[in-house]
N, C-alpha and C positions, 0 to 999 in steps of 0.2 A: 797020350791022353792030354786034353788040353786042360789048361788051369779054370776052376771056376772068375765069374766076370764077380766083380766088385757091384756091390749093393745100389750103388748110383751111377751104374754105369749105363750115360746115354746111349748106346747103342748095341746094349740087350734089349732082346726083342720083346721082353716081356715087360719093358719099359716105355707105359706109353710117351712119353717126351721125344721129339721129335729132334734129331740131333741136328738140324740146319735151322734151327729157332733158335734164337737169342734171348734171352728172358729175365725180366727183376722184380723183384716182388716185394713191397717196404711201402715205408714212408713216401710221401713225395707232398707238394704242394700246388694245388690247384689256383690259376688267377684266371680269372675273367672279371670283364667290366669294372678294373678297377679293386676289387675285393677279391682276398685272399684266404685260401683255409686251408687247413690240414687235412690230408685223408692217407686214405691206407689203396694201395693200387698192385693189380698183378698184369703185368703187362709181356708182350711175346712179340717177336719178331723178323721176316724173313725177306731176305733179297728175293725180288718177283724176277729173271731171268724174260717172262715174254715182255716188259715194258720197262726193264733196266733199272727200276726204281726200288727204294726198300721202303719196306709194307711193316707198321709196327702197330699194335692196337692192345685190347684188353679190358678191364673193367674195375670202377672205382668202387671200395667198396659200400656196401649200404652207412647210410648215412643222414640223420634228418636235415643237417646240416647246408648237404651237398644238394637235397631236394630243395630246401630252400631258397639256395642260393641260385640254381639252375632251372627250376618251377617247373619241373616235369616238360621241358623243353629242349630241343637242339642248341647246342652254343659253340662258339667258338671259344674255346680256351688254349691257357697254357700250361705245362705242366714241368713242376721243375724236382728233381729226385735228389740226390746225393752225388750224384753222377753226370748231372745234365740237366737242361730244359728244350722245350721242344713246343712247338705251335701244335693243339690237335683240336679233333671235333669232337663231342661230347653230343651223344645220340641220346635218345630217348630211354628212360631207365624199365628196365624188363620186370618183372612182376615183384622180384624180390628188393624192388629200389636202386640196383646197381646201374649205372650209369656205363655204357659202353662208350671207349673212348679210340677216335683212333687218328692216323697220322702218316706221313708220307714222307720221307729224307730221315736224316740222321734223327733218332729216337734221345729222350730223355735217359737213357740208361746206355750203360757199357757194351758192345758186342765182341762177337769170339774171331771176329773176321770173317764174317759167314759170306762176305763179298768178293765179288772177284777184283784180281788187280786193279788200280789206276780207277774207283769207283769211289 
């Protein structure tokens, strides 16, 4: 008989998280153009295999702040966590104000080595 899985275990099936994504979810702070602010961000991310590069994105959370700052526009930002900072792009915010953010190379946040060697 096998043991039952642990409650946060990525990799029961009945857990949707996906155990080759990396992921942070917290604090972090947003700069662009000079101006900085505080937001709250859930962010995910996974080595892409057909083009060798690692893919990390996510969404800022609502914010009137972040609308302010960004004016319901694409931007180039930065984003910097407890962990990290990292250059990303800041999409256009989806109905509920969040701002999809996303990004290319080493992420703002920690990974579990979801990469392969010498990467």
């Amino acid at each position: 008989m096998s043991e039952p899985r642990h409650q946060d275990d990525p990799h029961d099936p009945q857990d949707p998280r996906d155990p080759r994504e990396d992921a942070y979810g917290g604090p972090a702070t947003l700069v662009t153009d000079g101006a900085e602010l505080s937001v709250t961000v859930e962010l995910r991310g996974h080595f892409q295999p057909i083009d060798g590069r690692y893919r990390w994105y996510g969404r800022l959370a609502a914010d009137p702040e972040v609308t302010r700052l960004l004016g319901g526009r694409r931007a180039s930002v930065t984003l910097r966590t407890p962990q990290g900072r990292a250059r990303a792009e800041a999409a256009d915010p989806d109905p509920w104000g969040r701002y999809r953010v996303t990004g290319t190379g080493t992420p703002p946040f920690r990974t579990a080595g979801t990469r392969p060697p010498g990467m």
